[in-house]
C-alpha positions in Angstrom: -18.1 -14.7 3.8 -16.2 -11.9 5.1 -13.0 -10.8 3.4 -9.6 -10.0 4.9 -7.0 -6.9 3.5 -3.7 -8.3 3.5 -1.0 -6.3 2.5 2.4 -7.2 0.8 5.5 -5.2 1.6 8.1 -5.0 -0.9 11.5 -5.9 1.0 14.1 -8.5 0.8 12.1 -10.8 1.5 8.5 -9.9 0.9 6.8 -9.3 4.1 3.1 -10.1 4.6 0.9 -7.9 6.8 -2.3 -8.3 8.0 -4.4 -4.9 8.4 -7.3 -6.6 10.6 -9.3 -4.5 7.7 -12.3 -6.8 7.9 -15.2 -6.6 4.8 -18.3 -7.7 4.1 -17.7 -8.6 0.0 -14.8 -9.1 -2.3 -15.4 -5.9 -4.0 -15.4 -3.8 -0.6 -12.3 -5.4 0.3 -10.7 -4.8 -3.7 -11.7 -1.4 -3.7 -9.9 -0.7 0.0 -6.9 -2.2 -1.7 -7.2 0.6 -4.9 -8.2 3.3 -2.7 -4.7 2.3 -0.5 -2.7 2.2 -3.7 -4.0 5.4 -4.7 -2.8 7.3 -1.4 0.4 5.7 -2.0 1.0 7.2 -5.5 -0.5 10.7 -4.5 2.4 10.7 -1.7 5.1 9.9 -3.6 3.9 12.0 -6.8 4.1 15.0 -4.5 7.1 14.0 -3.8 8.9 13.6 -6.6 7.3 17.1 -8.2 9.2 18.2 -4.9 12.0 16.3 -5.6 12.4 17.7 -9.3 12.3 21.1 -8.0 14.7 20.6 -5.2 17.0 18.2 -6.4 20.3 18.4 -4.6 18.1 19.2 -1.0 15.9 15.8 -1.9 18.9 14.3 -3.5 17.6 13.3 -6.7 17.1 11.3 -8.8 19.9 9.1 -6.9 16.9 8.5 -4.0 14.1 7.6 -6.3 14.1 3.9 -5.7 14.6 4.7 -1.6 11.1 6.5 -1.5 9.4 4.3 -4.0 9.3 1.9 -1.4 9.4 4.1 1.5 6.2 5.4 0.0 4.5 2.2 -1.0 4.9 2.4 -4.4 5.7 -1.1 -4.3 3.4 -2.3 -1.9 0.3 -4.0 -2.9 -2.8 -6.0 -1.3 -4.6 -8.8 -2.0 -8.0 -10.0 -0.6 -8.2 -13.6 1.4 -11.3 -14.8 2.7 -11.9 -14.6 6.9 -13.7 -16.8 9.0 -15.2 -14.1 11.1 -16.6 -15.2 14.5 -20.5 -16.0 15.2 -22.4 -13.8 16.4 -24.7 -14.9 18.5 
């Protein structure tokens, strides 16, 4: 069975997007998902060390929540299972 990254964006409402990130098991398609959550927190934790050192130019803390999602902060993915096509 192959296994399908589907990602979850965190708006009013919740938006679901398909990456067409196609894997072979459950745990290559989990560990996608960590490894995209990661990236997310690395970007918006150099941010924010930015934003703490530069507050009235980044206009913090008042845009905190703004970049949280803007950065993905509260995005997250899930794994569904894909009928991928024969192969012949």
């Amino acid at each position: 069975m192959k296994w399908m990254l589907l990602v979850f964006l965190v708006q009013n409402p919740l938006l679901p997007v398909e990456t067409g990130m196609i894997f072979d098991s459950l745990d290559e398609c989990l560990k996608a998902e960590d490894t995209m959550r990661g990236d997310y927190a690395h970007a918006y934790n150099d941010w924010l060390t930015w934003a703490k050192t530069h507050q009235a130019e980044a206009d913090y803390p008042t845009s905190d929540d703004f970049m949280k999602k803007r950065m993905g902060i509260e995005t997250w993915g899930t794994c569904i299972p894909h009928a991928a096509a024969p192969t012949n």
